[in-house]
Structure formats: C-alpha cells, structure tokens
C-alpha positions as MATLAB code, in Angstrom:
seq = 'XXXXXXXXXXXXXXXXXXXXXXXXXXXXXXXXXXXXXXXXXXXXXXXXXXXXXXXXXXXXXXXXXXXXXXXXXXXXXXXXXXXXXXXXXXXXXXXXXXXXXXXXXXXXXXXXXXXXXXXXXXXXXXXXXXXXXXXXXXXXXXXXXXXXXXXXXXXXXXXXXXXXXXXXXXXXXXXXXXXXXXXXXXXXXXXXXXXXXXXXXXXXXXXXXXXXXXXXXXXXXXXXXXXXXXXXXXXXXXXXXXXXXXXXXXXXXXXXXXXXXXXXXXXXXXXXXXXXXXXXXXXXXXXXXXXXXXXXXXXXXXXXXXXXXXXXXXXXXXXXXXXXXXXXXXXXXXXXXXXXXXXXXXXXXXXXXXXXXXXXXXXXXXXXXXXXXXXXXXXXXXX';
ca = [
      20.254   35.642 -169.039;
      21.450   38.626 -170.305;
      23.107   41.532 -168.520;
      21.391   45.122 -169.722;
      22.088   48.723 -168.568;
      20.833   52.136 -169.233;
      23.297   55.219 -170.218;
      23.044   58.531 -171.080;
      25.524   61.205 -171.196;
      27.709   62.434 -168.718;
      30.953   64.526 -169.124;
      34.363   62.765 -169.455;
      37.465   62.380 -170.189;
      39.632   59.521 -171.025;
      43.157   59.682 -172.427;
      43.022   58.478 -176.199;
      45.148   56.171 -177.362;
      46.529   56.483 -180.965;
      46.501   54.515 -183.977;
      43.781   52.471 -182.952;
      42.221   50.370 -186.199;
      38.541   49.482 -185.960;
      37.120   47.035 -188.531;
      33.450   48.670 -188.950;
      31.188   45.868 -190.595;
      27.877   46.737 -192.128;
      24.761   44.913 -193.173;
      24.014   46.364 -196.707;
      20.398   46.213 -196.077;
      19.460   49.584 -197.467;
      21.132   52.927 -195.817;
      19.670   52.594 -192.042;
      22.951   50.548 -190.600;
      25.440   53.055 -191.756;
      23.214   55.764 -190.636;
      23.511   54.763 -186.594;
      27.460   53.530 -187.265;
      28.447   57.428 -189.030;
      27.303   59.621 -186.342;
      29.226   57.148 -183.409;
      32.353   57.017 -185.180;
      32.391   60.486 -185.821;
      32.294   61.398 -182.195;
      35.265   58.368 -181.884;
      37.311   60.481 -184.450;
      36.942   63.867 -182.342;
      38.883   61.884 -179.753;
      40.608   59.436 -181.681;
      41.953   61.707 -184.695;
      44.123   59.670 -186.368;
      41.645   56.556 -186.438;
      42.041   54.235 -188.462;
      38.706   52.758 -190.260;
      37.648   49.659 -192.399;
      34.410   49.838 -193.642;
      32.539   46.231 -195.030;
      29.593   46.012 -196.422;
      27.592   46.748 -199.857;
      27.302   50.556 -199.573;
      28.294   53.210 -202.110;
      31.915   54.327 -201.010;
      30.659   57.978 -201.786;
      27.684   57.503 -199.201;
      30.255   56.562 -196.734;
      32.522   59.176 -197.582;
      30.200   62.178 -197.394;
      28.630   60.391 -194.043;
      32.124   60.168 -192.299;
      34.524   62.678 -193.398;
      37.464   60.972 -192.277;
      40.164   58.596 -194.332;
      38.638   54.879 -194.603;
      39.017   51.829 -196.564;
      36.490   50.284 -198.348;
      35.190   46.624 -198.888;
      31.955   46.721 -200.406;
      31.055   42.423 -200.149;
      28.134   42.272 -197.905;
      28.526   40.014 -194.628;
      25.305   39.288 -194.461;
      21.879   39.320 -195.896;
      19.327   41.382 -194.363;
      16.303   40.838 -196.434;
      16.447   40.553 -199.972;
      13.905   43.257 -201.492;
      13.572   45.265 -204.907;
      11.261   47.811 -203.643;
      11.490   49.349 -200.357;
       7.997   48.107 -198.679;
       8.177   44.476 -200.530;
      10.398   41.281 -198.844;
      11.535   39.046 -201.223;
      11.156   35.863 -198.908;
      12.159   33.115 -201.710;
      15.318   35.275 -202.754;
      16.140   35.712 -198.839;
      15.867   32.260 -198.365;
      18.123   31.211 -201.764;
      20.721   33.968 -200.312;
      20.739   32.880 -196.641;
      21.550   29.428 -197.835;
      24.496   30.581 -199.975;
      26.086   32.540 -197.051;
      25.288   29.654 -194.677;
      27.234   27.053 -196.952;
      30.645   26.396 -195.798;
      29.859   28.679 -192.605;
      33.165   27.494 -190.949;
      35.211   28.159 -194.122;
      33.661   31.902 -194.627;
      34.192   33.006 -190.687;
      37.831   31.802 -191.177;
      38.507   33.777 -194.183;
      37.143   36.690 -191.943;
      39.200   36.107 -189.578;
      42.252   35.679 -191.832;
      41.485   39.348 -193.289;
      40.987   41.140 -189.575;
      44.318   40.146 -188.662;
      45.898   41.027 -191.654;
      44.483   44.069 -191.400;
      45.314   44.370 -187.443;
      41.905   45.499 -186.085;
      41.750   46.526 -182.587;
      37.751   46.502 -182.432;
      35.372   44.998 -184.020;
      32.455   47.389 -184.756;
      29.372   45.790 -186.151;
      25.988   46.663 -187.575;
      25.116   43.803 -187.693;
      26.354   41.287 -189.542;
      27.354   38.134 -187.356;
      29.911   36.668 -189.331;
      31.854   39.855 -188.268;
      31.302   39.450 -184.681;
      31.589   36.004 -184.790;
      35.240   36.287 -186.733;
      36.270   38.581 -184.162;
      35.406   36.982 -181.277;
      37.196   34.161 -182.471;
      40.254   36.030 -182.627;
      40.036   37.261 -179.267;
      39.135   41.021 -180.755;
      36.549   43.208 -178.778;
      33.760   42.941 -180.787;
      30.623   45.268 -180.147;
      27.637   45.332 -181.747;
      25.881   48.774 -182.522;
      22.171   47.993 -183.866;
      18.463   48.492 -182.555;
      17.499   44.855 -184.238;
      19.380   41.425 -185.032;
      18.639   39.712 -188.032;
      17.651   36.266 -186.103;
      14.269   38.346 -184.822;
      13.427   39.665 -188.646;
      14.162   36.439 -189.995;
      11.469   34.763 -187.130;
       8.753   37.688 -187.807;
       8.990   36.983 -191.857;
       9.024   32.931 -192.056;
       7.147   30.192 -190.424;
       8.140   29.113 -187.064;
       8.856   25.628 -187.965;
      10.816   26.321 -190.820;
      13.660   23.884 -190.044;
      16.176   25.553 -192.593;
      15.266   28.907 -191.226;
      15.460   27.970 -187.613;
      18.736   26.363 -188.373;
      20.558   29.460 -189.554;
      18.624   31.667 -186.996;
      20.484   29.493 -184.316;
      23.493   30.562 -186.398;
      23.065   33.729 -185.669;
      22.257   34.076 -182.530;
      25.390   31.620 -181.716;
      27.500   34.062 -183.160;
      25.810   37.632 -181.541;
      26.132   35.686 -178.413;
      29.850   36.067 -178.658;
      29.877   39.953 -178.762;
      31.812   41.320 -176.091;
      29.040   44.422 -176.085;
      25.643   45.292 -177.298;
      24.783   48.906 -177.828;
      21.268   49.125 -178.245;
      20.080   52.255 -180.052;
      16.464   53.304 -178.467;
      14.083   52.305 -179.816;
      15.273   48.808 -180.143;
      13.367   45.485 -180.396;
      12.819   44.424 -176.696;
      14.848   41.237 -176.952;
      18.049   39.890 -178.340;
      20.537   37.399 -178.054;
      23.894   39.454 -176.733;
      25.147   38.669 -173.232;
      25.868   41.978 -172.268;
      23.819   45.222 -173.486;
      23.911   48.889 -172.567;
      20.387   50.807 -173.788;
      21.806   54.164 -174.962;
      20.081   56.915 -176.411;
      18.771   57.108 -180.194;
      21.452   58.028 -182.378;
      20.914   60.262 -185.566;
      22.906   62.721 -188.095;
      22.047   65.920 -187.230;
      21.922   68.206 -190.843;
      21.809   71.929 -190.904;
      18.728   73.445 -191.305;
      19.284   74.975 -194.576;
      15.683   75.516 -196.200;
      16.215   78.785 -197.599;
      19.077   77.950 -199.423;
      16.984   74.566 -200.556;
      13.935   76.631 -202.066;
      15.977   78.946 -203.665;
      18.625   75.766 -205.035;
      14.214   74.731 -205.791;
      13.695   78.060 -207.844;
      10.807   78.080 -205.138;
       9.766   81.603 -205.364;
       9.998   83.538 -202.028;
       6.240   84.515 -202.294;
       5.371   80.821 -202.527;
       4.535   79.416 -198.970;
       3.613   76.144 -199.855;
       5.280   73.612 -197.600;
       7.730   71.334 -198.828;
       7.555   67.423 -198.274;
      10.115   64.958 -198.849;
       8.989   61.997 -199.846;
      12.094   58.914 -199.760;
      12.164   55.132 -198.387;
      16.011   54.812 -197.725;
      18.465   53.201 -199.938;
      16.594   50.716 -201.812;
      15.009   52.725 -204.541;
      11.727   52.757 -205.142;
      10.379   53.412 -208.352;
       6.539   53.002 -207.335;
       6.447   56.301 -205.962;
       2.831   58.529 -206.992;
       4.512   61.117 -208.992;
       1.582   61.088 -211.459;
      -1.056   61.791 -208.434;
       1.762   63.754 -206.400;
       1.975   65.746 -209.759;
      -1.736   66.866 -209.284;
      -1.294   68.169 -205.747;
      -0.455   71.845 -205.908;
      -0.844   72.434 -202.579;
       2.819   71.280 -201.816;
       6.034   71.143 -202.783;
       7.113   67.382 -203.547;
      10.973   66.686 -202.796;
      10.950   63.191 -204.575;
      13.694   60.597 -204.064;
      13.943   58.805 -207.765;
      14.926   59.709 -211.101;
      12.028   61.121 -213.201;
      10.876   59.869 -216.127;
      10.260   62.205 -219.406;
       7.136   64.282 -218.513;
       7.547   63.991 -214.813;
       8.692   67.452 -214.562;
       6.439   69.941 -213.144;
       7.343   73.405 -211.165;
       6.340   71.614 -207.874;
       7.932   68.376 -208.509;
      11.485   67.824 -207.676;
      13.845   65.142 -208.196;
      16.401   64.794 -204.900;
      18.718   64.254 -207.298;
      18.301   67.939 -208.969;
      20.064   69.181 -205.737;
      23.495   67.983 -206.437;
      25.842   67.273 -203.345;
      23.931   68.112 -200.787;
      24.097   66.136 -197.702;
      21.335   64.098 -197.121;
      20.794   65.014 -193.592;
      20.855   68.844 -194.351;
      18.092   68.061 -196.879;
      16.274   65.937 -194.342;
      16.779   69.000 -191.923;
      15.978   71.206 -194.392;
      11.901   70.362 -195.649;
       8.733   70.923 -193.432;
       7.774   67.230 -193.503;
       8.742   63.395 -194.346;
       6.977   60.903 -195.677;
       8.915   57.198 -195.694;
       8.750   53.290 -194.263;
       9.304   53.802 -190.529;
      12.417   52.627 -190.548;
      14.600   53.883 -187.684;
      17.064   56.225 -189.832;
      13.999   58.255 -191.771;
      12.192   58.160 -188.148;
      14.382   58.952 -185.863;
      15.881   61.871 -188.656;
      11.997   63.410 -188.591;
      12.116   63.937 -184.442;
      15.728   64.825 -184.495;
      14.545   68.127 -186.545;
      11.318   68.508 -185.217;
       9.414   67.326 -188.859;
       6.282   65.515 -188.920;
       6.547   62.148 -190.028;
       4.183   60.345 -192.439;
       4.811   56.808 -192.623;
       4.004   53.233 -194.721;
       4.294   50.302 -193.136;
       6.423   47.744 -194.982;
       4.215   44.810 -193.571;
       5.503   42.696 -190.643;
       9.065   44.376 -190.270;
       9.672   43.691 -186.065;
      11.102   46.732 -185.394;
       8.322   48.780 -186.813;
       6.262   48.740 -183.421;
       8.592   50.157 -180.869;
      10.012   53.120 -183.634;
       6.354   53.782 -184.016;
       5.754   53.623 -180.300;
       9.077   56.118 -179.429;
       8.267   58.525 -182.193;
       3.856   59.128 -181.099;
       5.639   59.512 -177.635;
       7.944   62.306 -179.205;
       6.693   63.538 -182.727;
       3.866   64.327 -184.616;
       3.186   60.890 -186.923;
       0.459   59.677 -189.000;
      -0.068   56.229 -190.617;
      -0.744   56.404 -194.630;
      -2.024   52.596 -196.013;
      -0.563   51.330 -198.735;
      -3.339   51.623 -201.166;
      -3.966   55.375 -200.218;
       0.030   56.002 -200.601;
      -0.126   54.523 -203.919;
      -3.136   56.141 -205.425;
      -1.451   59.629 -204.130;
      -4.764   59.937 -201.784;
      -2.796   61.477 -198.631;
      -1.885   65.299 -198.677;
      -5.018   66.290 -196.537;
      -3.339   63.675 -193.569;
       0.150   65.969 -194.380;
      -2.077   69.329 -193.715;
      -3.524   67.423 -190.598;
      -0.241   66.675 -189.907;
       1.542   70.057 -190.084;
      -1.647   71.910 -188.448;
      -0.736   69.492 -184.636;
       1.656   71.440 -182.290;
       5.082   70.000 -182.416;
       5.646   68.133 -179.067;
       9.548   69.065 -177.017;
      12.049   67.381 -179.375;
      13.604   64.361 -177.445;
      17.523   63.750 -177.075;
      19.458   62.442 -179.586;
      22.671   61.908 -178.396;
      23.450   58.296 -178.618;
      26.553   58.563 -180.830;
      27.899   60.468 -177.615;
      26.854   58.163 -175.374;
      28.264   55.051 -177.078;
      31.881   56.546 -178.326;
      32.270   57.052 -174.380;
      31.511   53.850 -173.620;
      34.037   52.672 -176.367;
      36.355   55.161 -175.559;
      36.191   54.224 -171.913;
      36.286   50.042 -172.161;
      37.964   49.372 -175.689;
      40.137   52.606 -176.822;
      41.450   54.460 -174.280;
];
C-alpha cells in the first residue's frame, strides 16, 4: 500500500537553510532524466543560492552545464542501465540483459561503495532520477532520499522481457527493494500509473521553458524573411540517430527541416539544416523557437511541444510503458499525430505536419512542476 497525494502550486515561504549538498543521481538513458531534474533544481537554487550539487550519471558535463547554470561536480559513471539502445526507437534486449547482469554482480559490494562516496562527499539529500542504487545507498545511510521520475526501471524492464524470465524478475525485485526505500516519490504527470515507492506526491509536469526566439533562428537559418515556410524540428533525444530521412526530407520543399545529426557530404540543401549549424544555442530556446516537432514520445520532447504550444508528431519506439499515458496527457492538451515507422522512414509524412499545423491549438496546460516539487523539498528536506 502506498501513500499518494496530489500538489500543485501555492505561494510560500520557507526560510532556506545554507550550504545544503544534494547528491543528484541520473540514469544516463538518453537526455529525458536530466531534463525533469534541471528545471527542479533550478527553482531549489533561486532559494537555495549557494547549493551545493553532485551530478552522477553518463551525461555530457556541457549538457549539464548549459541546463543548470549553477557550480556542480561531475561524475559521469552511470548508476544504472536504462535500456541499452544504438538508435533511438530500437531496444537492445540481449545487451540490456548482458549489462543488467554486470551491475547486478556484487550488488552489496557496489551500494557500499555508494555509500562510501555520499558520505565523503557529505550529501544532505539524495536526489534521484532514477537510478536505485542511489536511493538505495542513501537510504542506507539514513540520507533523505527522493525520487524525481514519471517511470521506474522495474516497469520498463517487465513491458520489454518475458514475465517468467527468472534472471529478469530477480533483478526487477532488486529494484523495486531498493525504490521502496525512498523517503519520497515525486511523480511528474504523466507518469506510469503504478510504482513501487511508499510514499508519492503527483505534481505537475515539469519542463524547460526556452525563449521563443524564431526570428533570430531563421535569420541564424539564412531563412529569407519572404520565405513563410514553416520550420520543423525533427530530433529523438540524446541517443543519436543516424536513420533519420534526410534524403526524402531533402525532397520536401514545402518546409524547413531543423535536423538533429551531423550531415553527410551532399546532405546540404537551402532547406536542410543541421542542429548543429546553430552553435550554442540552448536547446530549449530552439525547441521554443520552430513551428513543429517531430520525435519518440518520450516525456522531455512531449511535454517540451505543449509547454510552447507546438504540434507534436511522434514515432513510437515499440512497447516503451510510459508511451500510453504521455500520449494520453498530450491529445488531452496538444495537437499530436502518430507517424508509423515505415512512413517515418521512407520520409512519407509532411502532409500529416500540414494536417497538423492547419488544427487550432487547444489552451496550453500548466507546467509548473519544478515549482511544485522544490517547495515540497524546500518545505520537508531543506529548509
């Protein structure tokens, strides 16, 4: 039995206490975990200013820098495994399997050296997303650990393997031992409707807001100002993909195609453009700053899309458990369409995008979970 409650925000104030240390442990499954953690502990550094942060997990230091703007440390060995995938809408379920078994030797002897580390370090929270080691380590040493996620690991690893998989099951228990000893559960809407934490609060969606900046974009484009053809951003996250259409997308005049992968010699084309052409940009002002998305519905791409109004063109990576309830949220609050696999790859989709843009947008829903959770943290663990 678990104990769940509903939040959403409300003013307050609660005196900050200073030089608090949180130990902020990522899953390094692609960009989507650091993209709910950034936006909650930046509202924790507005009151907490001289916070001090440990990031873990197998992410870019320069992502995390640009996401956070505030002093950190860095260690980039992952905690757990996610799933193990080469391509963005592909699972890798005998490389999973080989990599769940090396994390899961010597369990006991890998939470310890955890442990050992956190209280070197001195954390006074545990901030996870979502790797269990983490919370397990710091529940062990009587730190507050919380977990900040809209999925656990135990439910993806049940959606992609057979249910009596013994060796699966096994480490599934694992992990749902150690969530279960998480002081805290802050579910991001939309979450998956179960999990194993003993105390949850629902909060809001959370999401980094970017500036709307699409003039400067087209003209950083050398989109001419007479050309009105919308632009579309086409990206899966942080796994790269390097299937992406550009050959087909390359044939499609009738947009402007914001790519996210290197292009190959002969790519080029005055309507194809490279993310990586428009050098230090923020990703969420670019995300802000296009008239449509087209990604996996993961929950950072997703949730991004309503958060700035942007229709949202999606593939589905397959059996993915949280796919459903994003999918179910964002037809509630966005204007979506579904593109199969086949069609995405063969380029056949741009008259779906003018379908898409052509729908009234629906009242843009609120995003404001980072607020909701850093008073909630504020209020129990840092104050």
């Amino acid at each position: 039995m678990t104990a769940e409650t509903n939040m959403s925000v409300q003013p307050f104030a609660v005196q900050a206490a200073s030089g608090k240390k949180i130990w902020c442990a990522l899953s390094g499954h692609g960009f989507g975990h650091w993209g709910q953690m950034a936006p909650l502990l930046r509202q924790l550094i507005r009151h907490l200013p001289d916070l001090a942060i440990h990031v873990t997990g197998a992410l870019p230091s320069q992502v995390i820098a640009d996401m956070l703007g505030h002093p950190f440390t860095h260690d980039p060995v992952n905690r757990d495994v996610g799933l193990v995938q080469s391509d963005p809408l592909v699972v890798d379920l005998s490389a999973t399997r080989d990599s769940l078994r090396a994390l899961h030797q010597d369990w006991s002897g890998k939470v310890a050296d955890e442990r050992q580390r956190m209280a070197d370090w001195g954390a006074d929270l545990i901030l996870g997303n979502v790797p269990y080691l983490s919370i397990q380590a710091g529940a062990e040493l009587g730190i507050p650990s919380v977990a900040l996620t809209s999925l656990t690991w135990d439910r993806v690893m049940a959606a992609y393997f057979p249910a009596g998989d013994a060796e699966i099951n096994a480490w599934c228990d694992t992990m749902r031992q150690a969530y279960g000893r998480a002081s805290l559960a802050l579910r991001a809407t939309p979450a998956l409707p179960d999990h194993p934490f003993p105390e949850a609060v629902e909060i809001p969606p959370v999401s980094t807001f970017g500036v709307n900046r699409r003039a400067e974009l087209r003209w950083q484009l050398q989109i001419d100002r007479s050309d009105t053809r919308p632009l579309v951003m086409v990206s899966f996250g942080g796994i790269p993909a390097e299937r992406l259409p550009v050959a087909a997308l390359r044939a499609r005049r009738d947009f402007h195609w914001l790519i996210d992968r290197k292009f190959d010699h002969g790519d080029h084309a005055c309507h194809l453009h490279p993310v990586q052409s428009v050098k230090r940009w923020p990703f969420a002002d670019l995300s802000a700053s296009v008239d449509l998305i087209v990604s996996k519905p993961g929950y950072g791409m997703a949730i991004t899309a309503a958060a700035h109004g942007l229709p949202f063109a999606y593939v589905r990576r397959g059996i993915f458990p949280d796919e459903e309830p994003i999918l179910s949220w964002c037809d509630r609050h966005n204007r979506i369409a579904e593109i199969d696999r086949e069609a995405f790859e063969a380029g056949r989709f741009a008259e779906k995008l003018h379908e898409l843009l052509a729908r009234p947008a629906p009242p843009r829903p609120a995003i404001d979970g980072a607020e909701v959770g850093a008073r909630i943290l504020l209020e129990r663990y840092l104050g």
